[in-house]
C-alpha positions as CSV (number, residue, x, y, z in Angstrom):
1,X,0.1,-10.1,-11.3
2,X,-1.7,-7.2,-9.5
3,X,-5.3,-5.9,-8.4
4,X,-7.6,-6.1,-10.9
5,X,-11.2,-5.7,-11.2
6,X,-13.6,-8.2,-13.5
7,X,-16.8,-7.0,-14.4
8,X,-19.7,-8.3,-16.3
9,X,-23.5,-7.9,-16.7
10,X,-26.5,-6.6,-19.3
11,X,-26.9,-3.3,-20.0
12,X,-30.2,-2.9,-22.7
13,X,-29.5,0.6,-23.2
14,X,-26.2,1.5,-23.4
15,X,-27.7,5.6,-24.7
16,X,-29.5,5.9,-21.5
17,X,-29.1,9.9,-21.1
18,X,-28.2,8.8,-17.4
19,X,-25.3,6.7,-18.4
20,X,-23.7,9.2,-20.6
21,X,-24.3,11.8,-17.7
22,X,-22.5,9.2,-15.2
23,X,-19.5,8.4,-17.8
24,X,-18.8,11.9,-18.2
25,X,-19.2,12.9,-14.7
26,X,-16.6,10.6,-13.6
27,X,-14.4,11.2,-16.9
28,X,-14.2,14.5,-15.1
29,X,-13.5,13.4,-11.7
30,X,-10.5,11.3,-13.0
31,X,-9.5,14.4,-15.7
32,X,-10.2,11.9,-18.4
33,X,-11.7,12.3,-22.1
34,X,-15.1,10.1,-22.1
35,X,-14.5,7.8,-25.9
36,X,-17.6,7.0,-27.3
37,X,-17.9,3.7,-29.5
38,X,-20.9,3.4,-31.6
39,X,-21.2,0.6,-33.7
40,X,-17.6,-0.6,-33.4
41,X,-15.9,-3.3,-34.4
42,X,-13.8,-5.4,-32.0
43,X,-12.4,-8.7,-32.5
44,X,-13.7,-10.5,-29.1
45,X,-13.1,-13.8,-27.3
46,X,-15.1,-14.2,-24.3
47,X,-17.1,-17.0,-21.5
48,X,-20.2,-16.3,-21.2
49,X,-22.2,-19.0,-18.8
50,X,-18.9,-21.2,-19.5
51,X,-19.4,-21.2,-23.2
52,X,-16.7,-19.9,-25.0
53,X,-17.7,-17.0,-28.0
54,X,-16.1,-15.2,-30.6
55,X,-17.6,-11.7,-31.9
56,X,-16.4,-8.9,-34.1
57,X,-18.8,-6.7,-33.0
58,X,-20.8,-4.2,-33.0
59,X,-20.2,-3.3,-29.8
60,X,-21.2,0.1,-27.9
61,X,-20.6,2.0,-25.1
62,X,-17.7,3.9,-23.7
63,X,-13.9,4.1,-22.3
64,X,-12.5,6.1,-20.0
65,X,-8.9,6.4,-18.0
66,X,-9.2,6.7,-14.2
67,X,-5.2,7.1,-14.2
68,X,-1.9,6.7,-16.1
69,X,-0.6,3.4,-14.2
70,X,-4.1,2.5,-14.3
71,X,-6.0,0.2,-17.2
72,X,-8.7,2.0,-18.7
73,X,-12.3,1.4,-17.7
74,X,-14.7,0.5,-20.6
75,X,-18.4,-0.4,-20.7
76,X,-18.6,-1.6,-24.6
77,X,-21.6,-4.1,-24.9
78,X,-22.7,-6.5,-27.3
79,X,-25.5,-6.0,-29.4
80,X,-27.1,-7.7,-26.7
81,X,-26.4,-5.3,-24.4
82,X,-24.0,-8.2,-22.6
83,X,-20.1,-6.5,-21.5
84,X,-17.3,-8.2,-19.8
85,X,-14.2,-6.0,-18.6
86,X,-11.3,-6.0,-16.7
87,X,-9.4,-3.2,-15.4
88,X,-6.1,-3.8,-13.4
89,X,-5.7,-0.7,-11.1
90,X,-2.7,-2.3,-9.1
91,X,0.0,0.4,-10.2
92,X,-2.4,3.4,-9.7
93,X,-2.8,2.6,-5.8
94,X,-5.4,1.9,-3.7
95,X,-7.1,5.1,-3.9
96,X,-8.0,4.6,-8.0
97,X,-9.1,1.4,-6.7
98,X,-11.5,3.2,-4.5
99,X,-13.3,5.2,-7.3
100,X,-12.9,2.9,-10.1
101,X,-15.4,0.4,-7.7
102,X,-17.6,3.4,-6.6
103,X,-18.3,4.1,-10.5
104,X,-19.0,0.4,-10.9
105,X,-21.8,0.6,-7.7
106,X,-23.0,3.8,-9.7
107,X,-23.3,1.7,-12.5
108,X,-24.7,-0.8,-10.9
109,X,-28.6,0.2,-11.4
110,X,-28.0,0.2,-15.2
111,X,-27.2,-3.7,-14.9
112,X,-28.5,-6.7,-14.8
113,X,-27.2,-9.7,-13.8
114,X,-24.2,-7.7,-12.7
115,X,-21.4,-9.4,-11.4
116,X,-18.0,-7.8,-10.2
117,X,-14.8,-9.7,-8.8
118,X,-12.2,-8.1,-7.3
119,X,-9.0,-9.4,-6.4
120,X,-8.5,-7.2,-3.3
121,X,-12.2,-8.1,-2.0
122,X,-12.7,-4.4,-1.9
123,X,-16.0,-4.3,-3.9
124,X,-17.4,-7.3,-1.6
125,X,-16.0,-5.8,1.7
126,X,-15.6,-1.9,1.8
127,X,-12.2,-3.0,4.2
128,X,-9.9,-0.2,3.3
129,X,-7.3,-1.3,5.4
130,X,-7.4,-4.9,3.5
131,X,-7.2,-3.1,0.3
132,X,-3.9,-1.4,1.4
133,X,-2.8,-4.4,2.9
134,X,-2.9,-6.8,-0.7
135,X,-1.5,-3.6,-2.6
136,X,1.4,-3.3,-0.8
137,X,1.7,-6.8,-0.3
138,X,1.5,-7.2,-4.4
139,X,3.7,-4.0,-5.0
140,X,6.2,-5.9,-2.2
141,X,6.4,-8.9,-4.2
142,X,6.5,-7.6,-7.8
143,X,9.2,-5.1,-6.8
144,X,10.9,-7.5,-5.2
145,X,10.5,-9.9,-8.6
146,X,11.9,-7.1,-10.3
147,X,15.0,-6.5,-8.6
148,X,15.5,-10.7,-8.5
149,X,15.0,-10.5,-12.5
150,X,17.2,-7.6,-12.7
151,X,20.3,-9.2,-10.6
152,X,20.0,-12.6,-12.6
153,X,19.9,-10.8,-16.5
154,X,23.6,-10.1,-17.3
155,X,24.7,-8.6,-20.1
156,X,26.6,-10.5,-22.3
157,X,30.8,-10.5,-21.9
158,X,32.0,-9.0,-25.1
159,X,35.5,-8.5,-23.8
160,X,37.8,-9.0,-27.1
161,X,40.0,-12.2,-26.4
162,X,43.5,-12.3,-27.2
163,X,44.1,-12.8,-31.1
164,X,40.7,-11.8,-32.0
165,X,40.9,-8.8,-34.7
């Protein structure tokens, strides 16, 4: 449960000078290391046009970490050049959430057939206040499943009874 972001498209050149440029420029925005995988192997199940595939690769691109409480962001495409990601930004606030869709519009041009869903409707709206609104909303409930999960979870009674040894 949470905000996340699903996106997917074709990117033909994943060493487009440009991309690296726009990886590492918001690598640096979000103080994050840029990691490069060329020719990597990565056990993949995925829908694609409502076909399910398996791969193992290669796959290249890039990963990068827009915050600690936040999933990574990773552009690592098929030989292809097809990607599908998710990164769930829900426990970095809305504010990651913000720049995590802002690189994905800079991405954009590098796309085709890109598609993006976002569970706070900030990518198809630009509604700020909305985006606050379902975080907190979310962060409401999931606290509020946490404390339920916590009261109900009792440790064990390992009080000795009488005549035990």
């Amino acid at each position: 449960m949470g905000v996340t972001l699903y996106y997917s498209g074709t990117i033909r050149n994943i060493r487009d000078p440009k991309l690296e440029k726009l990886a590492l420029k918001w690598a640096k925005r979000w103080g994050s290391e840029v990691t490069t995988v060329r020719d990597g192997e990565f056990p993949w199940i995925y829908v694609r046009d409502g076909k399910t595939f398996e791969s193992n690769g290669p796959v290249n691109g890039f990963i990068m970490h827009p915050h600690p409480d936040s999933e990574s962001v990773a552009v690592l495409v098929l030989e292809d050049g097809y990607f599908w990601r998710f990164c769930k930004t829900q426990f970095a606030g809305p504010d990651i959430h913000v720049q995590v869709v802002e690189f994905l519009r800079e991405l954009a041009p590098f796309v085709e057939n890109f598609e993006v869903k976002d569970e706070a409707e900030y990518w198809e709206t630009g509604d700020r206040q909305e985006l606050d609104r379902r975080m907190g909303f979310l962060g409401n409930v999931i606290n509020t499943m946490a404390e339920k999960l916590k009261d109900s979870i009792k440790p064990p009674d390992r009080t000795p009874t009488s005549g035990s040894n």
